[in-house]
C-alpha positions in Angstrom: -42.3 -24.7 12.1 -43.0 -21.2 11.0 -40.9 -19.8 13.8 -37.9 -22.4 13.2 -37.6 -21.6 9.8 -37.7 -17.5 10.7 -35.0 -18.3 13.4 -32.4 -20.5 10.5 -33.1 -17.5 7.9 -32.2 -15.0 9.9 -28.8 -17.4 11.3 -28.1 -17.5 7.6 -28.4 -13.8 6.9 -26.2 -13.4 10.0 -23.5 -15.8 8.9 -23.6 -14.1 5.4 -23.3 -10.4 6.4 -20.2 -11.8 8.8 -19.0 -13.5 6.0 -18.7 -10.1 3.5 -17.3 -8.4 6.3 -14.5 -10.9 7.0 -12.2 -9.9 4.4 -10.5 -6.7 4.3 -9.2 -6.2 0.9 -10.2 -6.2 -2.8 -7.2 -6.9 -4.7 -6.7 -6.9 -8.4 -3.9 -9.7 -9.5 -2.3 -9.4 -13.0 0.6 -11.5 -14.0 3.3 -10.1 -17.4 4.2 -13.2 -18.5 5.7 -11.9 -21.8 9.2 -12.9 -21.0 8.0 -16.0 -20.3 6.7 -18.2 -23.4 4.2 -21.2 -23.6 3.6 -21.5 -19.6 0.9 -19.1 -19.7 -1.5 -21.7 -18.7 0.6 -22.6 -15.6 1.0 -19.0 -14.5 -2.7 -18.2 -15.1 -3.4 -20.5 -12.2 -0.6 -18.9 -10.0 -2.8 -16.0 -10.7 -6.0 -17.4 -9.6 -4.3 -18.7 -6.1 -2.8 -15.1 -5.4 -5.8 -13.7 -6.3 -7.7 -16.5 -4.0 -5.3 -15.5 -0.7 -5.8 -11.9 -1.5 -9.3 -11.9 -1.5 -10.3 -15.0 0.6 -7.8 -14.1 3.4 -8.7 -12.4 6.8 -5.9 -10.9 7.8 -7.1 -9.1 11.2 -10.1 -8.9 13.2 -11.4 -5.7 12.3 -14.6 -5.7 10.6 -14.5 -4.6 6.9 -18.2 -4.2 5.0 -18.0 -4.9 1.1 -17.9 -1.4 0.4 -15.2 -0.7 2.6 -12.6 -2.7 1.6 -9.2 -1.4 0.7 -9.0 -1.4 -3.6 -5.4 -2.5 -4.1 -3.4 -4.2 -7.2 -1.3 -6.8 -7.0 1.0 -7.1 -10.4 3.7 -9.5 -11.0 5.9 -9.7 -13.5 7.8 -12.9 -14.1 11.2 -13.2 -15.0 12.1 -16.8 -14.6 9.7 -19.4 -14.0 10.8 -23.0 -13.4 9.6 -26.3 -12.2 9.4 -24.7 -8.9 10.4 -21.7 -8.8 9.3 -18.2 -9.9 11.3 -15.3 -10.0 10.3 -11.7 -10.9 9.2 -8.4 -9.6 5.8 -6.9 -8.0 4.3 -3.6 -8.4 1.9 -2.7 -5.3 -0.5 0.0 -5.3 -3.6 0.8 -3.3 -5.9 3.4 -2.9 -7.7 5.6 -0.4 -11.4 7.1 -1.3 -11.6 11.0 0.0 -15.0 11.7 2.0 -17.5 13.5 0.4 -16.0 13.0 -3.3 -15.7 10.4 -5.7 -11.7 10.7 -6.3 -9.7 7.8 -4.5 -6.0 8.9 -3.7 -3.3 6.7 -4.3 -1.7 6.0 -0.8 0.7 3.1 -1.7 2.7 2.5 -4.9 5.8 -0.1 -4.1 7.9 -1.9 -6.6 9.9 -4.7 -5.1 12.3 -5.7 -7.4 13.6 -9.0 -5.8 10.8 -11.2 -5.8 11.6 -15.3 -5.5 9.5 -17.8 -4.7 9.4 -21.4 -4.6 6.0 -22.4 -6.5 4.6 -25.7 -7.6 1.4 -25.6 -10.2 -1.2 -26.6 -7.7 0.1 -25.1 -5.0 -2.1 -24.4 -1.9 -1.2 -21.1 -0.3 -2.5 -21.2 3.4 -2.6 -18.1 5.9 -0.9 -18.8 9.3 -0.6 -15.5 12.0 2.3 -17.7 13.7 4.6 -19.6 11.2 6.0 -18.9 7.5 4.1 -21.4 5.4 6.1 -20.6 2.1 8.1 -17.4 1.1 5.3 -16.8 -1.6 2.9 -16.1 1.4 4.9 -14.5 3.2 5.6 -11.8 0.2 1.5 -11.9 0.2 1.4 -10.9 4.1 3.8 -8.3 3.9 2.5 -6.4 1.6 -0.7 -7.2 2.4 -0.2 -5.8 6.1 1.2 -3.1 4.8 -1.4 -2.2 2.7 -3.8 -2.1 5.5 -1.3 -0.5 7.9 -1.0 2.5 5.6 -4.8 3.1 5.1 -5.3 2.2 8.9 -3.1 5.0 9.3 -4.7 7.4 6.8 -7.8 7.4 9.0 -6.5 7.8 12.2 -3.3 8.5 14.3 -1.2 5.4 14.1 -4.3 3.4 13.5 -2.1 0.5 11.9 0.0 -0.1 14.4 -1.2 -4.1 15.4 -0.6 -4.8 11.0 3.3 -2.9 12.0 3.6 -5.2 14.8 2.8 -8.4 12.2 4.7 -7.2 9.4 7.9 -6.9 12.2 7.0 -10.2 13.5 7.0 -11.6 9.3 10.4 -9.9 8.5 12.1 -11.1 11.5 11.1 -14.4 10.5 12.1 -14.3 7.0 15.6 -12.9 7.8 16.5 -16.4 9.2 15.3 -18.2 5.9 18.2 -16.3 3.6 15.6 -15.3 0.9 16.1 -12.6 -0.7 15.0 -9.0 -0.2 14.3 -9.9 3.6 18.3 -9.1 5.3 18.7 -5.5 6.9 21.4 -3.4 5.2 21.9 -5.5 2.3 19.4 -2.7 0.5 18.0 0.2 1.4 14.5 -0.2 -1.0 13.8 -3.9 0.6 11.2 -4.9 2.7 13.2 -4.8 5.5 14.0 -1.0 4.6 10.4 -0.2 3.5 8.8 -1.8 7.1 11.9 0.7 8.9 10.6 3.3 6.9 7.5 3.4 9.1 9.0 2.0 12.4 12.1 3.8 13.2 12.2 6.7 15.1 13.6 9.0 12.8 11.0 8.3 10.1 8.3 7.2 11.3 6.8 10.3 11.6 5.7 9.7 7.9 2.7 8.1 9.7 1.6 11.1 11.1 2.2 12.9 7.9 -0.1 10.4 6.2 -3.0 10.9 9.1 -2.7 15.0 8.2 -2.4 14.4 4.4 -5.8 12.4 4.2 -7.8 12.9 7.2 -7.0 16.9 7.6 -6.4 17.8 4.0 -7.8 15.6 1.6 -10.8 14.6 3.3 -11.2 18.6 3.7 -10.9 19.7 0.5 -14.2 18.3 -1.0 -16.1 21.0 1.6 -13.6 24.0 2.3 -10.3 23.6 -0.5 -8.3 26.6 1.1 -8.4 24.6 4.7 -7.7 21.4 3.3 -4.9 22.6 1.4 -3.2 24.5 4.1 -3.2 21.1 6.5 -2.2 19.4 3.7 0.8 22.4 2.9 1.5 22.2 7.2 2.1 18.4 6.7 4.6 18.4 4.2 7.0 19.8 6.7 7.3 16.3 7.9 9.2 15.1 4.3 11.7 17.9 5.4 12.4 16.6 8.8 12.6 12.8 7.3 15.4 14.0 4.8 17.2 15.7 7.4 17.6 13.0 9.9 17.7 10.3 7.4 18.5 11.4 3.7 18.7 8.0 2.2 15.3 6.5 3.6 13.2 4.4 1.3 10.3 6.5 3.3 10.9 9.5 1.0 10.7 7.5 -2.4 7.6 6.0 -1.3 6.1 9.3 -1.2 7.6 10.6 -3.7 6.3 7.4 -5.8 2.7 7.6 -4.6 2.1 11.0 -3.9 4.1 13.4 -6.2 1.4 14.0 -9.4 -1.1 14.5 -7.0 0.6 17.2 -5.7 0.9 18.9 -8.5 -2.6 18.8 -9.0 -3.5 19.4 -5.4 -1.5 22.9 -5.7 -2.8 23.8 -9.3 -5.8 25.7 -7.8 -3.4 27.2 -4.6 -2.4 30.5 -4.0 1.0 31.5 -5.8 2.4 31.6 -1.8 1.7 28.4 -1.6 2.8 26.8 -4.8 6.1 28.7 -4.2 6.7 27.1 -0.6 5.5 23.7 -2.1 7.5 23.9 -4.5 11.1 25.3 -3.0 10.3 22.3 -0.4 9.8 19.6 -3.2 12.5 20.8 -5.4 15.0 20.7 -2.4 13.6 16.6 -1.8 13.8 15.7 -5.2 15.8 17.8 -7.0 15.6 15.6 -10.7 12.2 16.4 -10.8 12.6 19.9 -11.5 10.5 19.7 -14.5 7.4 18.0 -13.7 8.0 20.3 -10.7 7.4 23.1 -12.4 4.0 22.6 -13.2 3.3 23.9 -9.2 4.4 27.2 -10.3 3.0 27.3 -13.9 -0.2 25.3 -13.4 -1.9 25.1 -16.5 -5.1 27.4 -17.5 -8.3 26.1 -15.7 -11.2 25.7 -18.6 
C-alpha cells in the first residue's frame, strides 16, 4: 500500500511540474475603459478571459519552467464597446532578463491601433493551432507568437522561426475574413506589415540584429561592458542596412519604439568614439529625435 501510494505521489508531482512548465508566458492584462462609462463590470470579465488565454494557453511545445516564462503586458484600450462588439487599441510590450543581472530589457513594445473584435459578455475564448475561432483570438495568437518569436530569437539565431511559421499561417487566414488591420498594403504599421518586418528578405535581418543585441551584447555587459558594448555597437549596422533597402519598414519603428532609451543609456558609460558613431548612425535613422539623441554625446555626470 505503501509503495502504491509512493508510486500516485510521485505521478502527481510529475503531472504538476508538467503542468507549470506547459505555459509559456506570463502576461499582465489591463483594460482603459475611461471612454467607456457604466460597463466596467462587463469589460472587467473581458479582462479576466484575455488574461485566462494568455496565461492558461500553451502555445508550442517547448518547455517553459515558472521562472522562465516570458513577462509581457497586454493593455487594451477600448473605444467603442457594444452588445457585441469591442473596438479599441492594444499596447504590447515584453521583456527579456540579461544573464548575470537583474535588469530585464524591453525587446517588444507594439501599438496596434486597429483593434475590432466581435465579443459577447461570457464569451469562451478557445485556442485552435488549425482554424480561426474568433478574430479576438486570433489578435491574442498573433501577438502572442510574436512575443515568443522575438525572445526565441533573442537567445538564439532564428530561434523563433516555427512561432514565424504560425503567425504566417494566422495572417493568411485572417486576410480572407476582411477584418481589419489583417490586408497587405492597406498599412504599413499592421500586422501584416509588422509579421513582414521579420520575414522578408530585406528586413529580416533584424532577427539576427536581435540575437547580437541580447545574446552578444547585453548578456555580455554584466561581466566585460567594453565587449558587450562593442557587439552591441557592431550590430546596429544592421538598422542601416534595413533603412537602406527598405526605408518605410515598420521593422525600424519597432526598434526604434523598444529599444531607443536604452540606448542612450547603454552608450552613457561608452567611449566618446563610440557615442559619436552611435550617434551619427541613430540621428541619420531617426532624425526627429535629435534631442533625446543628444544625451549619447552629453551623457549626464555619473554620481
Amino acid at each position: 500500500m505503501k509503495t502504491v501510494f509512493s508510486l500516485l505521489a510521485l505521478f502527481f508531482l510529475s503531472f504538476c511540474a508538467f503542468t507549470v512548465r506547459s505555459q509559456e508566458l506570463n502576461c499582465k492584462v489591463e483594460i482603459n475603459t475611461q471612454k467607456i462609462q457604466g460597463r466596467e463590470q462587463d469589460l472587467d470579465a473581458l479582462r479576466e478571459s484575455i488574461n485566462e488565454y494568455m496565461n492558461s494557453t500553451r502555445f508550442t511545445s517547448y518547455q517553459f519552467s515558472q521562472n522562465e516564462k516570458i513577462e509581457c503586458r497586454l493593455f487594451l484600450t477600448v473605444n467603442d464597446f457594444g452588445s457585441d462588439f469591442v473596438k479599441g487599441e492594444f499596447q504590447i510590450q515584453s521583456t527579456r532578463p540579461v544573464y548575470n543581472s537583474s535588469y530585464s530589457s524591453t525587446l517588444l513594445n507594439i501599438k496596434d491601433n486597429d483593434v475590432e473584435f466581435e465579443y459577447r459578455l461570457n464569451d469562451r475564448l478557445v485556442f485552435s493551432e488549425n482554424t480561426i475561432e474568433s478574430n479576438l483570438t486570433a489578435l491574442l495568437d498573433f501577438y502572442a507568437y510574436l512575443i515568443l518569436a522575438v525572445d526565441l530569437d533573442s537567445f538564439s539565431p532564428e530561434g523563433g522561426e516555427y512561432c514565424y511559421e504560425r503567425l504566417q499561417n494566422i495572417v493568411q487566414m485572417m486576410q480572407a475574413s476582411g477584418d481589419a488591420g489583417w490586408k497587405s498594403y492597406s498599412d504599413n504599421r499592421n500586422r501584416a506589415a509588422v509579421l513582414a518586418s521579420f520575414t522578408d528578405p530585406n528586413t529580416k535581418m533584424i532577427r539576427q540584429l536581435i540575437y547580437e543585441y541580447h545574446r552578444k551584447g547585453l548578456d555580455e555587459m554584466a561581466l566585460v561592458p567594453d565587449k558587450g558594448r562593442m557587439a552591441i555597437t557592431g550590430s546596429l549596422d544592421y538598422l542601416e542596412k534595413i533603412r537602406e533597402k527598405a526605408p518605410m519598414s515598420v521593422a525600424l519603428t519597432i526598434w526604434h519604439d523598444s529599444k531607443l532609451d536604452e540606448l542612450i543609456n547603454v552608450y552613457s558609460k561608452g567611449t566618446q568614439s563610440e557615442r559619436t558613431g552611435v550617434h551619427d548612425l541613430l540621428s541619420r535613422l531617426y532624425p526627429t529625435d535629435s534631442r533625446r539623441l543628444q544625451a549619447i554625446l552629453d551623457p549626464p555626470p555619473t554620481r
